[in-house]
VEXFIBA-88078 format. One record per residue (C-alpha): x, z, y; residue number from 1; residue in one letter. Coordinates in pm, 1 decimal, always signed. Each point is the difference from the previous one (the first is absolute). Last residue first. Layout:
X Z Y NUM A
...
This chain:
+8862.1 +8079.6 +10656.4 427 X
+358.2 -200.7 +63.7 426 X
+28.8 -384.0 -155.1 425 X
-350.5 -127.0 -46.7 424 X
-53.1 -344.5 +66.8 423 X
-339.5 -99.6 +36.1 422 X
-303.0 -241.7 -53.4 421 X
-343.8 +72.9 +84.6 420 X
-350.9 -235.9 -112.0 419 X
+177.2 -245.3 -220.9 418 X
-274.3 -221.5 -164.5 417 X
-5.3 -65.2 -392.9 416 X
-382.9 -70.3 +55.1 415 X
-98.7 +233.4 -246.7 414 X
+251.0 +229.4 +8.1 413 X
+4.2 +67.4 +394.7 412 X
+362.8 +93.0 +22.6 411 X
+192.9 +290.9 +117.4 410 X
+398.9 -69.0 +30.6 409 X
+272.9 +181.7 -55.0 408 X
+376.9 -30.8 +69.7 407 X
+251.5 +281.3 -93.6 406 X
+320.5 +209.8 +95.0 405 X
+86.7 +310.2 -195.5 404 X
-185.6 +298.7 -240.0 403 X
-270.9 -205.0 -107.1 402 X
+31.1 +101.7 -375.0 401 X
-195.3 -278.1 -222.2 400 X
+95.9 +197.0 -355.2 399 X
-126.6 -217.7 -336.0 398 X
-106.8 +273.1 -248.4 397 X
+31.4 -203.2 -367.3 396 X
-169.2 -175.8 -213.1 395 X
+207.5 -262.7 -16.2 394 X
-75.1 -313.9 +140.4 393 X
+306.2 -64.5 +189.1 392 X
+118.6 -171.3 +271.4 391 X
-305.3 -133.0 +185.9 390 X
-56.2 -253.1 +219.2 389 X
-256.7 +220.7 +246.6 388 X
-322.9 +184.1 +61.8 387 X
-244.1 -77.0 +226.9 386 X
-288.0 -56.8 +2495.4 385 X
-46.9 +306.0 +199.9 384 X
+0.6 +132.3 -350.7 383 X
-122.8 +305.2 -208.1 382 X
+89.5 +154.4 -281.4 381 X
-126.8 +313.1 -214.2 380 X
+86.1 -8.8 -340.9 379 X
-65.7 +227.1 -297.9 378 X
-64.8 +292.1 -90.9 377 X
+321.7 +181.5 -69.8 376 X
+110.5 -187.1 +297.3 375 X
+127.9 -329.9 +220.7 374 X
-80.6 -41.3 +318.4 373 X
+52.9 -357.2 +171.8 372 X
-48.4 -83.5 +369.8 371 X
+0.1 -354.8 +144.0 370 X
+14.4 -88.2 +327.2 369 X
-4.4 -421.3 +154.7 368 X
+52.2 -37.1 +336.2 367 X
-45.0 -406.7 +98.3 366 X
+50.4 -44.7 +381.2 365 X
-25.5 -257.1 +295.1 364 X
-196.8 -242.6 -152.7 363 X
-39.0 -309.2 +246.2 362 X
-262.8 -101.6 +230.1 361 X
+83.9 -297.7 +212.4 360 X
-235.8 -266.9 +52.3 359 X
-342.6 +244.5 -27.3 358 X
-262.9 -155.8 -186.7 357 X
+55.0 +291.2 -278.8 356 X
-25.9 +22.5 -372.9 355 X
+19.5 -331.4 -88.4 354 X
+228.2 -92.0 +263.2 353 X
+270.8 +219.1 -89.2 352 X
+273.3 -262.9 -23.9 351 X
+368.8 +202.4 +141.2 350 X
+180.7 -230.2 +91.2 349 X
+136.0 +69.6 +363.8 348 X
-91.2 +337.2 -16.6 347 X
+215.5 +86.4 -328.6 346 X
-132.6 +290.8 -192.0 345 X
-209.5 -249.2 -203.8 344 X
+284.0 -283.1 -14.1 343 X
+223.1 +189.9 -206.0 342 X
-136.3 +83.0 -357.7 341 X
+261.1 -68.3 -186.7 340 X
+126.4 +278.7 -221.9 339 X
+271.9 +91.8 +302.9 338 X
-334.9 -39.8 +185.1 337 X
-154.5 +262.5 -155.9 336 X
+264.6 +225.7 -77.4 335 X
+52.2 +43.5 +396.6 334 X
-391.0 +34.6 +113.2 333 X
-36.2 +250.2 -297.9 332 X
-23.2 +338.9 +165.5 331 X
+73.1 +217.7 -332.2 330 X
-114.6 +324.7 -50.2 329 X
+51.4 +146.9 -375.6 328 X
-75.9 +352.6 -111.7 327 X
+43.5 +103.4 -315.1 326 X
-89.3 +315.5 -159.8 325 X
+120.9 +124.6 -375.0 324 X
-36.4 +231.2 -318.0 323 X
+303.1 -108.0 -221.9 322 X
-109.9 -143.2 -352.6 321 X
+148.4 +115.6 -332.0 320 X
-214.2 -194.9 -290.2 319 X
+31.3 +88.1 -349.7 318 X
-97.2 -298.0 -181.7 317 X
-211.9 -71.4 -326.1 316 X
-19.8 -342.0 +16.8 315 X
-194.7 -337.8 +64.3 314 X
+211.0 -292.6 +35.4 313 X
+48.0 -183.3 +286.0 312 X
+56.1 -416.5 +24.6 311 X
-311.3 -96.1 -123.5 310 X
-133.2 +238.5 +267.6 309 X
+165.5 -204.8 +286.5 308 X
+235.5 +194.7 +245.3 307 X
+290.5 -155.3 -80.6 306 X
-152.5 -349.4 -20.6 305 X
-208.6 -8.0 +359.4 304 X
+325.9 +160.0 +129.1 303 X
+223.7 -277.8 -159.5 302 X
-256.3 -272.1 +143.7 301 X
-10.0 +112.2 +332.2 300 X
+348.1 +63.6 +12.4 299 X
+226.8 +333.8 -28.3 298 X
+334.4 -95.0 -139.6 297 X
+179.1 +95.2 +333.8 296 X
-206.1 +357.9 +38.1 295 X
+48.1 +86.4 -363.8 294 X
+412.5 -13.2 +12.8 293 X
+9.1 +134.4 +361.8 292 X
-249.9 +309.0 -156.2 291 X
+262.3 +50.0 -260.1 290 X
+178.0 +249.6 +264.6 289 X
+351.3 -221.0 -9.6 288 X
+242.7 +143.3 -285.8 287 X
+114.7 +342.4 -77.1 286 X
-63.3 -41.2 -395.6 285 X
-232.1 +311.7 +36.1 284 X
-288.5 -181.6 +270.7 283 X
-258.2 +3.1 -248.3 282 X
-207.1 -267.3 -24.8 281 X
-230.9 -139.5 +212.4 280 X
-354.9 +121.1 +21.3 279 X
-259.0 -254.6 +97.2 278 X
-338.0 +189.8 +35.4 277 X
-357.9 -141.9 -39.6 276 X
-306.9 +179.5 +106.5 275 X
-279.1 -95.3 -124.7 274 X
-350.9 -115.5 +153.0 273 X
-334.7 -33.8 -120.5 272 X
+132.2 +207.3 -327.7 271 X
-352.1 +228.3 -17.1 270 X
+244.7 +237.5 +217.5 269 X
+318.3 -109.3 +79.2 268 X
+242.4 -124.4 -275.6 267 X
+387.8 +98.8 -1.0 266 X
+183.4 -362.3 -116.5 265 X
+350.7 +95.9 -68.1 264 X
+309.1 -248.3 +33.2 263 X
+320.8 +71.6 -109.4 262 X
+321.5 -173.2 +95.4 261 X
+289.6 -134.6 -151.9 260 X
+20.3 -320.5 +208.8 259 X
-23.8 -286.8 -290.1 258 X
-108.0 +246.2 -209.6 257 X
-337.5 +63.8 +215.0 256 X
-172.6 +295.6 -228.2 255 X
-363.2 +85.6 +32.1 254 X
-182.5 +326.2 -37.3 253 X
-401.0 -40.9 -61.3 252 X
-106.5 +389.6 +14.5 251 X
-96.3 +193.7 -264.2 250 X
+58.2 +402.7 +78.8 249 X
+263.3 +265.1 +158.7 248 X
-37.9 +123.2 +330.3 247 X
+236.6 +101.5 +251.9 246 X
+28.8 +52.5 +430.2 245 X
+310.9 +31.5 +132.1 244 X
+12.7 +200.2 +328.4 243 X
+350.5 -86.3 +165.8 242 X
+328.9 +115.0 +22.9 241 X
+246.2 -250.6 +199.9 240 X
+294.1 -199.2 -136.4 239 X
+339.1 -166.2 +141.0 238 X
+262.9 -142.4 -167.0 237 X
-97.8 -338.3 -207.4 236 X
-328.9 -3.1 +206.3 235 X
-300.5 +166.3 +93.1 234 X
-29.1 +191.4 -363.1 233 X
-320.1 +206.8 +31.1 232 X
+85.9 +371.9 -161.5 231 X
-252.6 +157.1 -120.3 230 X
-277.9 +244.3 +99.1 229 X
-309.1 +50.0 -220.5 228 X
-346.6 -126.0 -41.6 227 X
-102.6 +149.4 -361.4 226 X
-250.0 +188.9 +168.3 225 X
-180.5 -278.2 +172.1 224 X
-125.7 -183.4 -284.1 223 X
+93.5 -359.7 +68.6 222 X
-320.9 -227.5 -7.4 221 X
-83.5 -219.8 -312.5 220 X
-259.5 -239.5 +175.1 219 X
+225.8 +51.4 +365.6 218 X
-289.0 +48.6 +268.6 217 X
-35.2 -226.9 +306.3 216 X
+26.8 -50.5 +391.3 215 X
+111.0 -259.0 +198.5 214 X
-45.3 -89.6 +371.3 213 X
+92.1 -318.8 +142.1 212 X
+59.6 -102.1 +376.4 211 X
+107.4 -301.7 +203.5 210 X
-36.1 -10.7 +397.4 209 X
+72.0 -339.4 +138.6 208 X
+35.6 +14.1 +354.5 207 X
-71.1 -293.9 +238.8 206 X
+56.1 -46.1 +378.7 205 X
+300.7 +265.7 +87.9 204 X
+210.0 -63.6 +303.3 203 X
-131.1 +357.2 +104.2 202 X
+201.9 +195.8 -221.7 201 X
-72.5 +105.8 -401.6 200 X
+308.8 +125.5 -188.3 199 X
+59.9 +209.1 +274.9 198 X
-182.9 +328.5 -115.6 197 X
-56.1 -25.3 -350.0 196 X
-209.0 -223.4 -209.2 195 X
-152.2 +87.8 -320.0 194 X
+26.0 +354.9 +135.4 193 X
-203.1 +152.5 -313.5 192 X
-12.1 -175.5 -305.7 191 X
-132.5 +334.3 -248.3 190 X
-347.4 +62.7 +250.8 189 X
-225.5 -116.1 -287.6 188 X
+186.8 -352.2 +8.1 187 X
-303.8 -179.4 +215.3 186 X
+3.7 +316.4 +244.8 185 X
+340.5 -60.0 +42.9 184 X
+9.0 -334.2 +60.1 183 X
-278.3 -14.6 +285.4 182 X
+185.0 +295.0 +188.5 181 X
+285.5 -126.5 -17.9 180 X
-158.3 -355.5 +138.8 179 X
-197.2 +211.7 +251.9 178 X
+290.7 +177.0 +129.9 177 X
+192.8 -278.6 +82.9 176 X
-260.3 -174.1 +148.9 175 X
-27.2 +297.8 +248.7 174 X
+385.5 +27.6 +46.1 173 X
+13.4 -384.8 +101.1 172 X
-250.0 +35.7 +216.1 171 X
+45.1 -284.5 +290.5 170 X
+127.1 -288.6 -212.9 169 X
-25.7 +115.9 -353.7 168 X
-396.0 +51.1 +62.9 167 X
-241.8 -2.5 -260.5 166 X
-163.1 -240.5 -229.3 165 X
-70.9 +68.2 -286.5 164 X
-19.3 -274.4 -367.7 163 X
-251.6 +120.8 -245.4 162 X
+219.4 -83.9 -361.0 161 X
-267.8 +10.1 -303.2 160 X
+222.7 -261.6 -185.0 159 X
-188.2 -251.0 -43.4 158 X
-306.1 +23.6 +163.3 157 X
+148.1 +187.6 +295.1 156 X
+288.7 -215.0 +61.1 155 X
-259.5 -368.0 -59.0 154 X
-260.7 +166.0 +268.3 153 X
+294.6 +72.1 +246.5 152 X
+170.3 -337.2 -103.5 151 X
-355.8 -217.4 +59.2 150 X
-56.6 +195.2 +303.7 149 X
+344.1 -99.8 +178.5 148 X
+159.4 +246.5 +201.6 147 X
-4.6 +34.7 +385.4 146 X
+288.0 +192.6 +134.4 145 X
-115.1 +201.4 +279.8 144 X
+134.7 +341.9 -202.2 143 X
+356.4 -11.7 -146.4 142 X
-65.1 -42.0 -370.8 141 X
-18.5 +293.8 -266.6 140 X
-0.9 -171.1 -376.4 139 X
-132.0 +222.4 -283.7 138 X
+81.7 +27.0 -400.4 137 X
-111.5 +249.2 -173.6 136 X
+34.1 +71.0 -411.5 135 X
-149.2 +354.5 -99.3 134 X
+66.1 +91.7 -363.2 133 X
-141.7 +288.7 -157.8 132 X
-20.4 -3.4 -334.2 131 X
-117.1 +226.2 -298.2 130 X
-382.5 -72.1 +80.2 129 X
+41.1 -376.9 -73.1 128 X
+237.5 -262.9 +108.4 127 X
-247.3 -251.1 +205.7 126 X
+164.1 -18.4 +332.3 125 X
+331.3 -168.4 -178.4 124 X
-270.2 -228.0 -210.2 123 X
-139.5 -102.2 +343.6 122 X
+345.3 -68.8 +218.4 121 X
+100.7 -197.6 -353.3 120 X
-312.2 -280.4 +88.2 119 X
+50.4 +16.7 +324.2 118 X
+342.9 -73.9 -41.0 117 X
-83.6 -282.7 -223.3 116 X
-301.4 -78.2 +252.0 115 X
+266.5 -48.0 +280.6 114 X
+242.6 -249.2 -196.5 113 X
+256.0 -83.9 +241.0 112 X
+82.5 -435.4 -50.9 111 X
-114.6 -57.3 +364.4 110 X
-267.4 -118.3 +149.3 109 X
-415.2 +45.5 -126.7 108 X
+29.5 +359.5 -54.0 107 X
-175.5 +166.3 +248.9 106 X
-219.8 -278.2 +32.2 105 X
-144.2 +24.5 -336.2 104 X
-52.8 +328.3 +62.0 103 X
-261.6 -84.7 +265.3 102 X
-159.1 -284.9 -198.5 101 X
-58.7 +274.4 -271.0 100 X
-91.9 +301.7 +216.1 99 X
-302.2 -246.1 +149.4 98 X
-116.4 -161.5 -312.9 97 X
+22.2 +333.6 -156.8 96 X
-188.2 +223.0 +256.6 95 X
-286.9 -301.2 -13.2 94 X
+3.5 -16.8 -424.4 93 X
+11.6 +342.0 -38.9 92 X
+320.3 +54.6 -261.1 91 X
+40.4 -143.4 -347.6 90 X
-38.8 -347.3 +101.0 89 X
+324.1 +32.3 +200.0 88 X
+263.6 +113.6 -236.2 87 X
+60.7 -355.5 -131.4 86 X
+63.7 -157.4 +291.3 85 X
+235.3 +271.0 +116.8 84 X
+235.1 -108.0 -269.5 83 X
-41.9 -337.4 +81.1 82 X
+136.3 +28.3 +296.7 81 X
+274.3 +233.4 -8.0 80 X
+208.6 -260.1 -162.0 79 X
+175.8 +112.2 -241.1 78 X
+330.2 -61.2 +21.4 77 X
+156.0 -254.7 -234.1 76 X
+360.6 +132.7 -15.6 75 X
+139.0 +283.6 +136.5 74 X
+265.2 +11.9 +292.7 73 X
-344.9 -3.6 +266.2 72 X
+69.5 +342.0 +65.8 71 X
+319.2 +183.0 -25.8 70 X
-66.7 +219.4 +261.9 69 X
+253.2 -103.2 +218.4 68 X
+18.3 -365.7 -77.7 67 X
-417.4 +62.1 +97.1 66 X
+82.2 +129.3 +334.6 65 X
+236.8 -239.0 +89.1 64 X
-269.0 -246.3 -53.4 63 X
-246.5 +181.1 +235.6 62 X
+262.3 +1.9 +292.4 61 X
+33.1 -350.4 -107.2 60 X
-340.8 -82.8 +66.2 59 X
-208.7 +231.0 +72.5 58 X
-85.3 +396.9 -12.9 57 X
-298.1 +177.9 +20.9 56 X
-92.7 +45.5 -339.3 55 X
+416.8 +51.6 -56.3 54 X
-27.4 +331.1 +130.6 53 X
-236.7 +126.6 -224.6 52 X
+211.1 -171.1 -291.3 51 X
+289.6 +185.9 +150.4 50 X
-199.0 +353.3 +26.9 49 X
-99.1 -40.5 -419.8 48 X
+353.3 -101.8 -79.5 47 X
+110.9 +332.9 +178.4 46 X
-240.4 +217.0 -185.9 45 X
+122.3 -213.5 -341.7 44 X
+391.8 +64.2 +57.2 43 X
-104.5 +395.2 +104.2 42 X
+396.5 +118.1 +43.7 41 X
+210.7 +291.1 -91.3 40 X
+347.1 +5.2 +71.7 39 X
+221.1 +329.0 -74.8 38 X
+356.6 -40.9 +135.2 37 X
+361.8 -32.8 -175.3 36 X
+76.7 -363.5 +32.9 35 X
-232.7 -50.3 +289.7 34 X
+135.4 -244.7 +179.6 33 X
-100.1 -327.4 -230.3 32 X
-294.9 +196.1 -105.6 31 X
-280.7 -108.8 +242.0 30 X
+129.8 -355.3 -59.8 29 X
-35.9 +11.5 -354.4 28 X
-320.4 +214.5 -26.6 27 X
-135.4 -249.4 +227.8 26 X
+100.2 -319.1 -248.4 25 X
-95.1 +186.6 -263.6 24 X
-396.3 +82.9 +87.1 23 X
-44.9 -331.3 +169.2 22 X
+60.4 -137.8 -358.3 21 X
-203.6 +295.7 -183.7 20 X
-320.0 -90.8 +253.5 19 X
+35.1 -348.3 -35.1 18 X
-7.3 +29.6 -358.5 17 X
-289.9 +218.0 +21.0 16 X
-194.6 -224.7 +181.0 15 X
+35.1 -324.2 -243.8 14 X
-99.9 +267.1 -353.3 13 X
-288.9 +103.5 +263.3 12 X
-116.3 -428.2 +78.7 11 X
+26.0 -43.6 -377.2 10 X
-160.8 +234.1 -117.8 9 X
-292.9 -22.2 +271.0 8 X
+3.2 -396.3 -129.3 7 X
-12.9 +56.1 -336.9 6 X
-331.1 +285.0 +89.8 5 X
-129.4 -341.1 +183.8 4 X
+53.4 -200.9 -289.8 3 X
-147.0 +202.4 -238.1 2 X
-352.6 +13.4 +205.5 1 X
């Protein structure tokens, strides 16, 4: 049985990665215009609708796909095979015959490892009473399509996607509505307006709606009286008073020397999750922000090592936090084939014969919202899609004061998986 818990390692440590290296290369073309602009982004929500996607897709429509994702890059996949093999005998031996060779087609082409994000899609669902976190993923195609059984049965085992059909062509309004209405029940009624009017028109054939909904409690939350107003630096010359929220305890605190930046790990409840928060540092010499100087030495592997616990200390640290909401709606038809994913949106190309016998079904939209609340208790977020190198060991106060522009992230800590990433430059 060792080799199969190797295996489940192995096949989360492969995910992850993917995750993190889809999760840069977005932030980086969501930020190129947006020097002084919020962005706040669900990197695994929008992995999660791809590799939906990409059960339908073929050839090199479904190879584009997985340069997108960053699938396939690491070595010695695992096949899903195997791994299914070894499942079976615990279930009914009819219903697990039958599930089995059914899986096993859903993943039989293509490098995309479904059960791995099965696999992660479970131990997101399975947090604990101090988490709520809703992941949904749902595909609306033009009605009098035919779709393939094998990719309905493979969407909903997987990833628990029920495709609709409604009526882009002659209700355009009407299937508008009942995609909003869809999201926001699934976000608790916080994503509202997923698409607005005109976003959808009658051309439409396939709509990829992308929610996630997160909700948790700080371990150490801020005590609400000591919230005060400050001053939130926006940039060398400008600055805006906002509600700072404090608390002093142990936190793991890193240092980056090589950027001269802090990072803070602020656990969630039972430490599931953390959020992790890149703070340059201060802007007094007059220079560039500091987040230009973390952004452009911010790899996979660099990220993975900043935010590492062998890397952070744990220390006393007074911690000044501003209380925040983000909001983030991006259409991503545009960054998505500037990142190489072309031929789906193209009707001439455009491979969708796994999910549909139709010749020419394309995707006509990705919308991806996230929202992000940040408070004395903790964090709200939801999406349409450690401590550090230290400097001293003294025992000291260390001061993390959030008082100008920042990146965070919230990871899954046992999987190392980035669930939200932002970019936090006016609360």
């Amino acid at each position: 049985m060792t080799h199969g818990k190797g295996n489940s390692c192995f096949m989360m440590a492969s995910i992850s990665r993917s995750i993190t290296e889809f999760c840069l290369d977005l932030y980086n073309k969501l930020n190129r215009n947006a020097e002084d602009t919020n962005i706040v982004f669900s990197p695994m929500s929008i992995s999660f609708a791809l590799a939906l996607v990409y059960l339908g897709a073929k050839n090199n429509t479904a190879a584009e796909i997985e340069k997108v994702l960053h699938v396939g890059e690491a070595e010695g996949r695992i096949s899903l095979g195997s791994d299914l093999e070894r499942v079976a005998p615990e279930m009914e031996p009819e219903q697990s015959r039958k599930r089995r060779s059914s899986l096993l087609q859903c993943n039989k082409e293509g490098d995309l490892n479904h059960k791995a994000f099965q696999a992660l899609l479970l131990q997101l669902q399975n947090l604990g009473e101090s988490y709520v976190l809703t992941l949904a993923n749902n595909l609306f195609i033009q009605q009098g399509f035919e779709l393939r059984q094998q990719f309905l049965m493979c969407a909903k085992e997987l990833y628990g996607a029920v495709l609709q059909t409604v009526d882009f062509q002659h209700a355009t309004e009407d299937a508008r509505i009942k995609i909003n209405t869809w999201v926001e029940n699934e976000t608790q009624g916080k994503i509202k307006e997923l698409f607005p009017p005109g976003v959808i028109d009658t051309k439409a054939l396939l709509v990829l709606a992308n929610v996630i909904y997160f909700k948790a409690s700080w371990k150490y939350k801020f005590e609400e009286q000591k919230t005060v107003q400050r001053d939130f630096k926006l940039n060398q010359n400008e600055k805006k008073p906002v509600q700072m929220m404090y608390q002093k305890g142990r936190f793991k605190l890193g240092y980056i020397e090589e950027i001269s930046a802090q990072i803070l790990e602020l656990p969630y409840a039972q430490e599931s999750l953390s959020m992790i928060i890149l703070l340059p540092g201060d802007m007094a010499d007059g220079s560039t922000s500091g987040l230009e100087q973390i952004e452009s030495t911010m790899t996979y592997e660099n990220l993975i090592l900043w935010a590492s616990s062998e890397h952070m200390f744990e220390t006393t640290v007074e911690v000044y936090l501003p209380r925040f909401k983000l909001e983030g709606t991006f259409n991503l038809n545009d960054v998505l084939q500037e990142m190489g994913m072309t031929d789906i949106f193209t009707e001439s190309k455009a491979d969708l014969s796994a999910m549909s016998f139709a010749k020419y079904l394309v995707l006509s939209s990705v919308v991806h919202k996230t929202y992000v609340e940040v408070n004395e208790e903790g964090t709200v977020a939801a999406a349409g899609t450690g401590a550090v190198i230290v400097r001293r060991s003294l025992p000291l106060t260390e001061e993390f004061l959030a008082d100008h522009p920042f990146l965070f992230f919230i990871r899954h800590n046992s999987t190392n998986t980035i669930l939200f990433f932002g970019k936090l430059c006016s609360p």
